[in-house]
C-alpha beads as a LAMMPS data file, in Angstrom:
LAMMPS data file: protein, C-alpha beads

255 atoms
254 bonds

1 atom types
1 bond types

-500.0 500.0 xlo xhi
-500.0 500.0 ylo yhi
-500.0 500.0 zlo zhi

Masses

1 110.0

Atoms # bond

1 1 1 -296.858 -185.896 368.487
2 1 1 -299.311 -187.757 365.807
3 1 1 -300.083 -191.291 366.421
4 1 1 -300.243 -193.145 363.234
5 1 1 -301.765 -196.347 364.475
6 1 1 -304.822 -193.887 365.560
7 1 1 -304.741 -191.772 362.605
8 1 1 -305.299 -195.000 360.533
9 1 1 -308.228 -195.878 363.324
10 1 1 -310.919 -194.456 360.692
11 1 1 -308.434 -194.602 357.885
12 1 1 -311.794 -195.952 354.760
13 1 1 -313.595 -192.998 355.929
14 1 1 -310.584 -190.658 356.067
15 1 1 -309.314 -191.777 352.432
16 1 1 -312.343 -190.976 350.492
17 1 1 -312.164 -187.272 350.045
18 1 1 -308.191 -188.353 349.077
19 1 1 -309.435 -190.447 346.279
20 1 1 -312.361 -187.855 345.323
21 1 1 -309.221 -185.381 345.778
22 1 1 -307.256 -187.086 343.186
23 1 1 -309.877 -188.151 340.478
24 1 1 -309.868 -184.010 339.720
25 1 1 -306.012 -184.406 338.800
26 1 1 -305.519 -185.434 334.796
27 1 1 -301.727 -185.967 334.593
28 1 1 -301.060 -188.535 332.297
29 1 1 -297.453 -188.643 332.962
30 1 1 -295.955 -186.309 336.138
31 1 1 -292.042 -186.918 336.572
32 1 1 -292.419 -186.337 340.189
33 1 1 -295.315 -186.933 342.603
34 1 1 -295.562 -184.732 346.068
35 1 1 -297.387 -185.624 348.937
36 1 1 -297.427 -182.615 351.418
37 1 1 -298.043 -184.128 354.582
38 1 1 -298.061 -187.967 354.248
39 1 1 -298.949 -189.012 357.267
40 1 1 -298.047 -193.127 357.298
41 1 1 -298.383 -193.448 353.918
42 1 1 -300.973 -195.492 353.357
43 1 1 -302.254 -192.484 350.838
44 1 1 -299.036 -191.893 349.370
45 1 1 -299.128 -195.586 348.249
46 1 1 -302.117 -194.522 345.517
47 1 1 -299.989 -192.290 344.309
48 1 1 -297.530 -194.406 343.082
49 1 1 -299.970 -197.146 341.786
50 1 1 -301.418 -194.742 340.022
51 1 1 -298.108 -193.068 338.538
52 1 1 -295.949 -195.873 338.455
53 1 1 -292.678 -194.499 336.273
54 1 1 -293.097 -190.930 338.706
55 1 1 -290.565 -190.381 341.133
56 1 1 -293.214 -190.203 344.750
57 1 1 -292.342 -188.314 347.378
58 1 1 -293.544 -188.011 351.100
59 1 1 -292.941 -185.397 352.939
60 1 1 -294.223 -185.244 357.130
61 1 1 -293.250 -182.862 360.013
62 1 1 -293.914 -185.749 362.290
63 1 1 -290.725 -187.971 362.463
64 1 1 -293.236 -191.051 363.736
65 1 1 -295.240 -190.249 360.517
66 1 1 -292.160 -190.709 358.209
67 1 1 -291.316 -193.665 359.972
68 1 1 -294.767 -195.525 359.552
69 1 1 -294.195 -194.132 355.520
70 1 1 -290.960 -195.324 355.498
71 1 1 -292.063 -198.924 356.709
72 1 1 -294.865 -198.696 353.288
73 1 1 -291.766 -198.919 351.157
74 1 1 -292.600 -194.936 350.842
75 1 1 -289.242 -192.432 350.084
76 1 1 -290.511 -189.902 352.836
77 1 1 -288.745 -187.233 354.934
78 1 1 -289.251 -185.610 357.713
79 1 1 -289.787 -181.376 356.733
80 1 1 -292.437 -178.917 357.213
81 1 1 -294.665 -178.162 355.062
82 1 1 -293.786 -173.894 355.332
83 1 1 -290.247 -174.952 354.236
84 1 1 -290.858 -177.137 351.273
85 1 1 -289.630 -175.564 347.722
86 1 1 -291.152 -176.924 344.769
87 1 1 -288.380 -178.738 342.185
88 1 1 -288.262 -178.269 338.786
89 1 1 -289.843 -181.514 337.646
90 1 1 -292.631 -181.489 340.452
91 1 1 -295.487 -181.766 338.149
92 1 1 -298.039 -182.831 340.713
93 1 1 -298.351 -181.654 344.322
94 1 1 -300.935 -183.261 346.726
95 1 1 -301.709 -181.858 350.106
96 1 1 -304.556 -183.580 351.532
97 1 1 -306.113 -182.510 355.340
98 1 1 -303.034 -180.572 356.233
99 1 1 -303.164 -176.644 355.715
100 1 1 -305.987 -176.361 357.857
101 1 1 -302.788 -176.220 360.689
102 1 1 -301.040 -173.751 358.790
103 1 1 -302.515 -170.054 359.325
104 1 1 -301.943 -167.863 356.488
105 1 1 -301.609 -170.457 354.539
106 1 1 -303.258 -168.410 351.566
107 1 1 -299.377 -167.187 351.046
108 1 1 -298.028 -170.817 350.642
109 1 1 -300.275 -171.467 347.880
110 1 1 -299.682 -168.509 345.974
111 1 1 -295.995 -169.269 346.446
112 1 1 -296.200 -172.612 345.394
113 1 1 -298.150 -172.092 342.292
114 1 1 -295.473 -169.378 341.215
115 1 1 -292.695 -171.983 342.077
116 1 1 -294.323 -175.188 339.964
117 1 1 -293.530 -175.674 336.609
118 1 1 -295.740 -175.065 333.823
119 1 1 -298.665 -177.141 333.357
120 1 1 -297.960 -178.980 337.111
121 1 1 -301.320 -179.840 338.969
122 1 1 -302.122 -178.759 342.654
123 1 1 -304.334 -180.695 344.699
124 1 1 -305.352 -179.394 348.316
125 1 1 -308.233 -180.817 350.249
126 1 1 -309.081 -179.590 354.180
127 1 1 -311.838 -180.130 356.744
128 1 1 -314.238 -177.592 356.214
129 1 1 -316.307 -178.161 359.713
130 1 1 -315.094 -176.398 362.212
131 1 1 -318.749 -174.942 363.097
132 1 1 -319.518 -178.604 363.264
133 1 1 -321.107 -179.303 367.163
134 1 1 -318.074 -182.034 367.443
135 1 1 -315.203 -178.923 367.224
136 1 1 -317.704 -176.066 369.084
137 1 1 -318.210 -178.601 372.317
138 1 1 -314.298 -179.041 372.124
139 1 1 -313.525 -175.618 371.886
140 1 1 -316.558 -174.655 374.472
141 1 1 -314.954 -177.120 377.445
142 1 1 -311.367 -176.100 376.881
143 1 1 -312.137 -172.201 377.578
144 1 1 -313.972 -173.267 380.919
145 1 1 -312.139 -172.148 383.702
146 1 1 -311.013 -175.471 385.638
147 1 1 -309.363 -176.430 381.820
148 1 1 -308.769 -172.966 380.428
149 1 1 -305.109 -172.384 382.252
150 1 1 -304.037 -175.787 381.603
151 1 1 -304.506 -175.030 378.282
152 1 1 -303.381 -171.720 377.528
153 1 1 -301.269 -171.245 374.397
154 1 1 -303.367 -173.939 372.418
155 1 1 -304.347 -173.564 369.484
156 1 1 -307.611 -174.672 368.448
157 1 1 -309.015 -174.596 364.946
158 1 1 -311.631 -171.790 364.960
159 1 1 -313.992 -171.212 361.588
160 1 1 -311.501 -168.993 359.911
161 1 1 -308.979 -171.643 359.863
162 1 1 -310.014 -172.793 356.048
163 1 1 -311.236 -170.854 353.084
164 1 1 -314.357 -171.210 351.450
165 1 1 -314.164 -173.198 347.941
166 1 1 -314.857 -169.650 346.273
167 1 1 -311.824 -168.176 348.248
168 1 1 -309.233 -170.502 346.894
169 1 1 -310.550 -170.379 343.885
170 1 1 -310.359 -166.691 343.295
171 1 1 -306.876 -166.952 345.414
172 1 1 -305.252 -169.638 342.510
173 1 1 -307.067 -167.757 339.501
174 1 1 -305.544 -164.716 340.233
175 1 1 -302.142 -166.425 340.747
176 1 1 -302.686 -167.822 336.892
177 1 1 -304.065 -171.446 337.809
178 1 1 -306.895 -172.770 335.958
179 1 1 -309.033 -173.998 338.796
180 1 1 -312.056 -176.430 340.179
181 1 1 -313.072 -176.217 343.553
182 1 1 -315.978 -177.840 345.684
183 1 1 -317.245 -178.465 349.093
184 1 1 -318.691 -181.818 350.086
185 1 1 -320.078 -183.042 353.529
186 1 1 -319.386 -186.947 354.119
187 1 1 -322.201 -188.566 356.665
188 1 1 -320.281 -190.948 357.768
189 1 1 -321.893 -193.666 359.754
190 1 1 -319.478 -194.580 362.718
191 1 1 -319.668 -197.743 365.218
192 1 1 -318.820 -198.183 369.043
193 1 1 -319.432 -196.516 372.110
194 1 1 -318.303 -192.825 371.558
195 1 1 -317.522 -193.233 368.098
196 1 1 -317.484 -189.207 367.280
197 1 1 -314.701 -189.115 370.408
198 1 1 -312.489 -191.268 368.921
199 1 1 -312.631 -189.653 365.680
200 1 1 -311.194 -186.377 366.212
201 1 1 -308.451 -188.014 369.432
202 1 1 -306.527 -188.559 366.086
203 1 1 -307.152 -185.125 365.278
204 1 1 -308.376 -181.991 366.287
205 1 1 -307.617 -183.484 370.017
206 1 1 -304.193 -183.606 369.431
207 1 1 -302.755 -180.576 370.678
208 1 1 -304.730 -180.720 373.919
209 1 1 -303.020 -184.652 374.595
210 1 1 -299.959 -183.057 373.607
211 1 1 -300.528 -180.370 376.508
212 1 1 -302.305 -182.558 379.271
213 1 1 -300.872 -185.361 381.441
214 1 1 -302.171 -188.584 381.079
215 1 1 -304.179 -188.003 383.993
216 1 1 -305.974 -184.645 383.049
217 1 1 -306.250 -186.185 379.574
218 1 1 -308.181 -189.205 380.436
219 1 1 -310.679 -186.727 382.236
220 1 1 -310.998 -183.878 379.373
221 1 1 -312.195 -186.658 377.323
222 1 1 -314.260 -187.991 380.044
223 1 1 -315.864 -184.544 379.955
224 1 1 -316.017 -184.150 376.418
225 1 1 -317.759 -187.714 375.701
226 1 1 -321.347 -186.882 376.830
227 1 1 -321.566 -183.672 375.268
228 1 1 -320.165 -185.684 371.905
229 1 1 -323.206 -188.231 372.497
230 1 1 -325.638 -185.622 372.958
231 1 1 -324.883 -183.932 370.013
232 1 1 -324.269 -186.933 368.200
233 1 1 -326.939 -189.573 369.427
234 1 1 -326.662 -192.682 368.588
235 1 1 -329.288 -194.998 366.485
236 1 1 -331.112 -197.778 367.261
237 1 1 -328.987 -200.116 365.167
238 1 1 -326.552 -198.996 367.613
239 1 1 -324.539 -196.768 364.704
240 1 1 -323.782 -193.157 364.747
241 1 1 -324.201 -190.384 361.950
242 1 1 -320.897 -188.254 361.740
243 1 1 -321.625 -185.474 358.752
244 1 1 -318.269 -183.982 357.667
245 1 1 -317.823 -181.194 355.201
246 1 1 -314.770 -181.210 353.391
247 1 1 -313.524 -178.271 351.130
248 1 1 -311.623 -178.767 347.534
249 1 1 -309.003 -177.317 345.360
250 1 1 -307.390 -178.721 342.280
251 1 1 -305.127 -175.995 340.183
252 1 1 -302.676 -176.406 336.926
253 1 1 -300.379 -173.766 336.393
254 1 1 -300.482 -172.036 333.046
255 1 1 -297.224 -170.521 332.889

Bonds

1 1 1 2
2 1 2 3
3 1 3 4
4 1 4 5
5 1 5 6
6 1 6 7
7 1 7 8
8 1 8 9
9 1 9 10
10 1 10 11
11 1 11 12
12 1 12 13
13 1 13 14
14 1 14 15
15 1 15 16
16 1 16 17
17 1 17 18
18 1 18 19
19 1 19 20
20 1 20 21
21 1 21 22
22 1 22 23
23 1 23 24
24 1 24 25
25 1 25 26
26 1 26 27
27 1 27 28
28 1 28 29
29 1 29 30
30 1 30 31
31 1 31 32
32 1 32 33
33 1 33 34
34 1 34 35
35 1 35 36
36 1 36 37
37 1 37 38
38 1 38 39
39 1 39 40
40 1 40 41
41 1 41 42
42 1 42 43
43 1 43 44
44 1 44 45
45 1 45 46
46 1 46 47
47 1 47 48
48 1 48 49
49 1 49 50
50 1 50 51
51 1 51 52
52 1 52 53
53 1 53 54
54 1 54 55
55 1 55 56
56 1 56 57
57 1 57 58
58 1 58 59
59 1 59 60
60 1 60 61
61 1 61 62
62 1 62 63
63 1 63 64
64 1 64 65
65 1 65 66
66 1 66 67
67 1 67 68
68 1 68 69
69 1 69 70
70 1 70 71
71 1 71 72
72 1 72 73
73 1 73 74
74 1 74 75
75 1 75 76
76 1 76 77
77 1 77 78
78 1 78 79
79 1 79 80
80 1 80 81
81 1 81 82
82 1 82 83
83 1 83 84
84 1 84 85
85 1 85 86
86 1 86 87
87 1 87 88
88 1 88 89
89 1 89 90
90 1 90 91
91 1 91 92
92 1 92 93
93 1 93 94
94 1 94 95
95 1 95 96
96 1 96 97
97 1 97 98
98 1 98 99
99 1 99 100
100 1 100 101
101 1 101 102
102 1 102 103
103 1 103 104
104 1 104 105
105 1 105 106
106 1 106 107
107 1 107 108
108 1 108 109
109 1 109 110
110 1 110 111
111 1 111 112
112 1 112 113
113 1 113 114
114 1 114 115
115 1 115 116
116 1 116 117
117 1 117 118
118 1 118 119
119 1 119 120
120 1 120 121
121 1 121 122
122 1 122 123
123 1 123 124
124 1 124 125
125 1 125 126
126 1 126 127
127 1 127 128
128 1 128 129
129 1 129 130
130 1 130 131
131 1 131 132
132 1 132 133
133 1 133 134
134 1 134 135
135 1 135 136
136 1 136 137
137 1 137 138
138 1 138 139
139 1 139 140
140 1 140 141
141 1 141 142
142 1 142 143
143 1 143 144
144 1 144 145
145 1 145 146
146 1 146 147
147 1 147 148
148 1 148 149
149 1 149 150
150 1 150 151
151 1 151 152
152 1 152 153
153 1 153 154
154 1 154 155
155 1 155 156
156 1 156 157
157 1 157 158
158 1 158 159
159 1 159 160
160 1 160 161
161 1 161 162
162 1 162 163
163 1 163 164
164 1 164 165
165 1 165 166
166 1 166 167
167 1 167 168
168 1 168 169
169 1 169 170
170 1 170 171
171 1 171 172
172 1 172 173
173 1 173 174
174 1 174 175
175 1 175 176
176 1 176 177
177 1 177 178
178 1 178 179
179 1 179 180
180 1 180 181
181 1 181 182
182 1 182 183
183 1 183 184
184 1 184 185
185 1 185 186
186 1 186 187
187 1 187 188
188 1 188 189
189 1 189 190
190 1 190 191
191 1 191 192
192 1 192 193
193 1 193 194
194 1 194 195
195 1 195 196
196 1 196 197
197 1 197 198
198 1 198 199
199 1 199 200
200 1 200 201
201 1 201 202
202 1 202 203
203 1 203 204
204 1 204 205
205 1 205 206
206 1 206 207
207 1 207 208
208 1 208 209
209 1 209 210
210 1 210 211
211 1 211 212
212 1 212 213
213 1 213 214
214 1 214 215
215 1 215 216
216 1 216 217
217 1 217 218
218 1 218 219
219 1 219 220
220 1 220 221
221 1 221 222
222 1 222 223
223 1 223 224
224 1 224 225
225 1 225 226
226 1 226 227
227 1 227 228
228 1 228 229
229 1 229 230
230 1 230 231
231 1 231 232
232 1 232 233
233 1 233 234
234 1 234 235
235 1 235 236
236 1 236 237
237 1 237 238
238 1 238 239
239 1 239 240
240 1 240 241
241 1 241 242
242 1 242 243
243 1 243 244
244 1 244 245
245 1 245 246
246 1 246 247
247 1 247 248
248 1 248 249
249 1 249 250
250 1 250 251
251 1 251 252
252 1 252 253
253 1 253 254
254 1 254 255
């Protein structure tokens, strides 16, 4: 289950690779705006400022998601992201930090691409840091043995999760796209006590609160926290450094 209200805990940081994301994207006049995963919608809302006369659309697999969305004045609906066929008049699709949860997800795009009309623009952005130490200390504590059964059966992003900014771009070239693609890494300088922590709760944690009580839950993070600070230590001015790489796609179909 995603938690909006701590999704949205970070949610500056979190939208700038969305707005770097979307300054790659030159429609001057889509009919119809996708979001792929909308999360609240606090995102999706660009979208329509920026494309006022499009028709916007936000599309979530969490129902609590669509909900927030929903309350942002946002035409969302709950569907997963595997399922979604483009329509005729989508002319620009946006899937930002989502197919990072999808495996094979190499197929989707391919399929999508051959689906979208001509001249339609697709923008995909996902975390590209799963080597980062925040994601191999989580990984690292959940195969120990006293957490290891508990766990069993979930899924943890591992390295191979996301493509390389080279792969996709071969991938959509070959499908007929013309295609830019980049890599950044955000250092993004967090506050509070275990700053790093509550970052990726909203995130890569969840499938291990999903699993846990709230018991065993409070105590994995317990466990997790000083092996966070370490690798993360925080400053003197009492902030913390939090480098994030990010990896880039934009495509338009040429028909």
């Amino acid at each position: 289950m995603w938690d909006p209200s701590a999704y949205l805990d970070y949610a500056e940081p979190r939208a700038r690779p969305f707005h770097d994301l979307l300054a790659r994207v030159s429609a001057a006049a889509p009919r119809r705006v996708i979001d792929l995963g909308c999360g609240p919608g606090n995102l999706t809302e660009l979208l329509a400022k920026r494309w006022p006369r499009a028709a916007v659309e936000g599309i979530d697999s969490s129902p609590e998601m669509v909900a927030a969305a929903r309350e942002r004045g946002i035409d969302a609906h709950v569907a997963d992201v595997i399922d979604w066929q483009p329509l005729d008049d989508a002319d620009v699709v946006v899937c930002n930090a989502v197919l990072q949860w999808v495996p094979g997800h190499d197929r989707l795009l391919t399929r999508w691409v051959a689906d979208l009309p001509e001249g339609a623009w697709l923008a995909v952005q996902v975390p590209g840091n799963f080597y980062a130490p925040s994601h191999v200390a989580l990984r690292e504590l959940a195969a120990e043995p006293r957490w290891a059964e508990q766990l069993q059966g979930v899924v943890l992003r591992e390295d191979d999760a996301v493509d390389s900014p080279e792969g996709y771009a071969s991938l959509l070239a070959d499908a007929g796209c013309d295609v830019d693609a980049w890599s950044t890494t955000y250092v993004h300088r967090l506050t509070g006590p275990d700053p790093v922590l509550d970052w990726i709760s909203g995130t890569a944690l969840r499938p291990i609160k999903a699993t846990l009580d709230a018991t065993q839950w409070t105590r994995f993070r317990d466990e997790l926290a000083p092996r966070l600070r370490e690798a993360y230590p925080q400053r003197s001015d009492g902030t913390t450094w939090f480098p994030f790489r990010r990896v880039f796609v934009v495509a338009r179909t040429t028909g």
